[in-house]
C-alpha positions in Angstrom: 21.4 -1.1 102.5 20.4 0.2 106.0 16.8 1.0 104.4 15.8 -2.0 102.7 12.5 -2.4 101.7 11.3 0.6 103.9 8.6 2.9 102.2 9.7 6.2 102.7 7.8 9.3 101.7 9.8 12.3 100.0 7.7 15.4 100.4 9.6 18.2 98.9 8.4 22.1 99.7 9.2 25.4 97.9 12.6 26.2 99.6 14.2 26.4 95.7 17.5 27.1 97.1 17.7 24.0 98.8 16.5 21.5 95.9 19.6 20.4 94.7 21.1 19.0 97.8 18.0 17.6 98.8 17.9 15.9 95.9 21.2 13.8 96.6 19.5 12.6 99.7 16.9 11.1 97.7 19.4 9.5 95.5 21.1 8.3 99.0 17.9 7.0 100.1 17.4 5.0 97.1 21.3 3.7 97.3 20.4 2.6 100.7 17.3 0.1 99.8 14.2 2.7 100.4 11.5 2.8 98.2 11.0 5.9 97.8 7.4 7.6 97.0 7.8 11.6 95.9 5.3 13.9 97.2 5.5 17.8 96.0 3.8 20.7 96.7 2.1 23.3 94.4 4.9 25.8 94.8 7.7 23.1 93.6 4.8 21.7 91.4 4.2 25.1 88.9 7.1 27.5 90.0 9.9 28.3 87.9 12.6 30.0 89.5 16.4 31.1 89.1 17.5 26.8 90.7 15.5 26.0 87.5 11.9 25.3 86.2 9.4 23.0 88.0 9.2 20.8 85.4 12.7 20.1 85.9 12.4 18.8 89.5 9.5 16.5 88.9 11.4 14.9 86.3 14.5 14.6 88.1 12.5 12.7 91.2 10.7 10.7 88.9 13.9 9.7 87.7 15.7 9.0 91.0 12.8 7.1 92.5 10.9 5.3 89.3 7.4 7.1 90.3 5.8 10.5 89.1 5.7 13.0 92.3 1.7 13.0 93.9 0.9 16.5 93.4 -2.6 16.9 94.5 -4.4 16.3 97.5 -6.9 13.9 96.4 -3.3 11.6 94.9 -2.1 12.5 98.9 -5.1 11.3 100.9 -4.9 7.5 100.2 -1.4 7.2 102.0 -3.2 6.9 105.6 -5.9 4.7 104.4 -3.9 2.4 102.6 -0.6 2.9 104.8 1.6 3.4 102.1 4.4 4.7 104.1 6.6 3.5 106.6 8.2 6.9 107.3 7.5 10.5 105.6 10.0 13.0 105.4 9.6 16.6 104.2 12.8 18.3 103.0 12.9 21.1 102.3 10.0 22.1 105.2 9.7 25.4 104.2 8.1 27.6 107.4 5.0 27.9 105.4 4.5 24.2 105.7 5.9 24.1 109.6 3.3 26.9 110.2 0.6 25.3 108.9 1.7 21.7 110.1 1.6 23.0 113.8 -1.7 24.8 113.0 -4.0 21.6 111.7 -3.7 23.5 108.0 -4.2 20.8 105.6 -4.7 22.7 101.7 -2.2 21.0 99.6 -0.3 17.4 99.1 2.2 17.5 101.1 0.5 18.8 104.3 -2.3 16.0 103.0 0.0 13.8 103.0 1.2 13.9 106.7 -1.9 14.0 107.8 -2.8 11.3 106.6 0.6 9.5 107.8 0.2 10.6 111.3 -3.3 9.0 111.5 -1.2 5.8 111.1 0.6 6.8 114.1 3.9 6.7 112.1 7.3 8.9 111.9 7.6 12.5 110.3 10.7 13.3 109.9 11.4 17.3 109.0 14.0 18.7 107.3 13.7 22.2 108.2 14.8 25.4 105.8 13.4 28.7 106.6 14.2 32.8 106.9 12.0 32.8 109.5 12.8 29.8 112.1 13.9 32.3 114.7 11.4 34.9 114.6 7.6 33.8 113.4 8.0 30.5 113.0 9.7 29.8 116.1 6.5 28.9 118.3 5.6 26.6 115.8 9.1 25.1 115.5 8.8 24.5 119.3 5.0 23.1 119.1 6.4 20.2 116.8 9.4 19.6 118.6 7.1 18.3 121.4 4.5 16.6 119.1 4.5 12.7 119.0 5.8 10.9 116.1 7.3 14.3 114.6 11.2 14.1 114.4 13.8 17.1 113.4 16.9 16.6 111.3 19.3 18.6 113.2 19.6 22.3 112.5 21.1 25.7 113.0 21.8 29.3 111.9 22.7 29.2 108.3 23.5 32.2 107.9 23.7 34.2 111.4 25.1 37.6 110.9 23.4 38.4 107.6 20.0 36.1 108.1 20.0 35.7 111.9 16.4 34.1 111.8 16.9 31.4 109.6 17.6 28.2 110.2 18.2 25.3 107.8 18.9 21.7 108.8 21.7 19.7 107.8 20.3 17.5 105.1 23.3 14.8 104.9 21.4 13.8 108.4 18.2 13.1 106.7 19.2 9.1 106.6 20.4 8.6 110.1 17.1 10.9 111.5 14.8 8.4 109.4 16.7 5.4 110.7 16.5 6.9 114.3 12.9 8.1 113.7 11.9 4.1 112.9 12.5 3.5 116.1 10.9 5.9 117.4 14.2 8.3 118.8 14.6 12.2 118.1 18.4 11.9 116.5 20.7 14.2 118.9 21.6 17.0 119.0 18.7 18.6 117.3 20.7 22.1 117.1 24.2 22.2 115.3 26.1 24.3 113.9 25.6 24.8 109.7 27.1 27.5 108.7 
């Protein structure tokens, strides 16, 4: 139980092809001692789509970690305050939320929700999963890789010949960046190979 009594916060974004497997890292994370505090935003809050209908995730976290997801940004805001969190980690971090991350956007939970955490001066860890890593979103990708207490999970091309701008990371690496991240390390190598 390498997390033991560590509060870590699960903020998931709308990257719907990615839910399932990042729910078995919050089911890891709970196997390994974490109390574990769901965080969604309003795109995984009120979308259905063809990986299922939004009410379907929220009860499957809610399951998995004991605790309804906060899905507002007034249910966000008390985590710096209060420090509720040892370490937050958003997976999937859709570009949306990387863009506005690396912007100083804060309009909805989860983006509330690391703000607030980084007042605190404590680990983000990002889980990365986006069409657009290598084209857009790749100034922002490289603003956070140089932005204190921000940590990737190692990524790469997903999908490189068909989707040569996307990048996703490899979520089975989400428990040894958090552990890594607590101590204030980057986990290395940040790029690997996914596909």
């Amino acid at each position: 139980m390498r997390l033991k009594d560590i509060r870590v916060g699960f903020a998931v974004t709308g990257s719907h092809c990615t839910l399932d497997e990042v729910m078995v890292q919050v089911e890891n994370l709970v196997r390994e001692g974490a109390v574990v505090y769901p965080i969604i935003s309003a795109v995984v809050d009120g979308t259905d789509t063809k990986y299922g209908p939004a009410q379907k995730w929220k009860d499957l976290l809610g399951k998995i970690t004991g605790r309804a997801p906060i899905n507002s940004i007034t249910g966000a805001e008390p985590i710096g305050p209060g420090k509720l969190l040892d370490v937050l980690v958003v997976a999937p971090c859709t570009g949306n939320t990387l863009a506005k991350l690396a912007n100083g956007i804060t309009d909805g939970p989860v983006l509330m929700a690391i703000k607030a955490h980084l007042r605190n001066l404590r680990p983000v860890v990002l889980a990365i999963s986006t069409n657009d890593g290598l084209s857009m979103n790749a100034k922002n990708l490289g603003l956070l890789l140089n932005t204190k207490n921000i940590y990737l999970v190692p990524f790469g091309q997903d999908n490189p010949l068909e989707k040569p701008n996307s990048l996703k990371a490899k979520m089975d690496l989400i428990i040894d960046t958090v552990l890594l991240a607590l101590e204030g390390k980057q986990i290395q190598p940040v790029l690997v190979n996914v596909s």
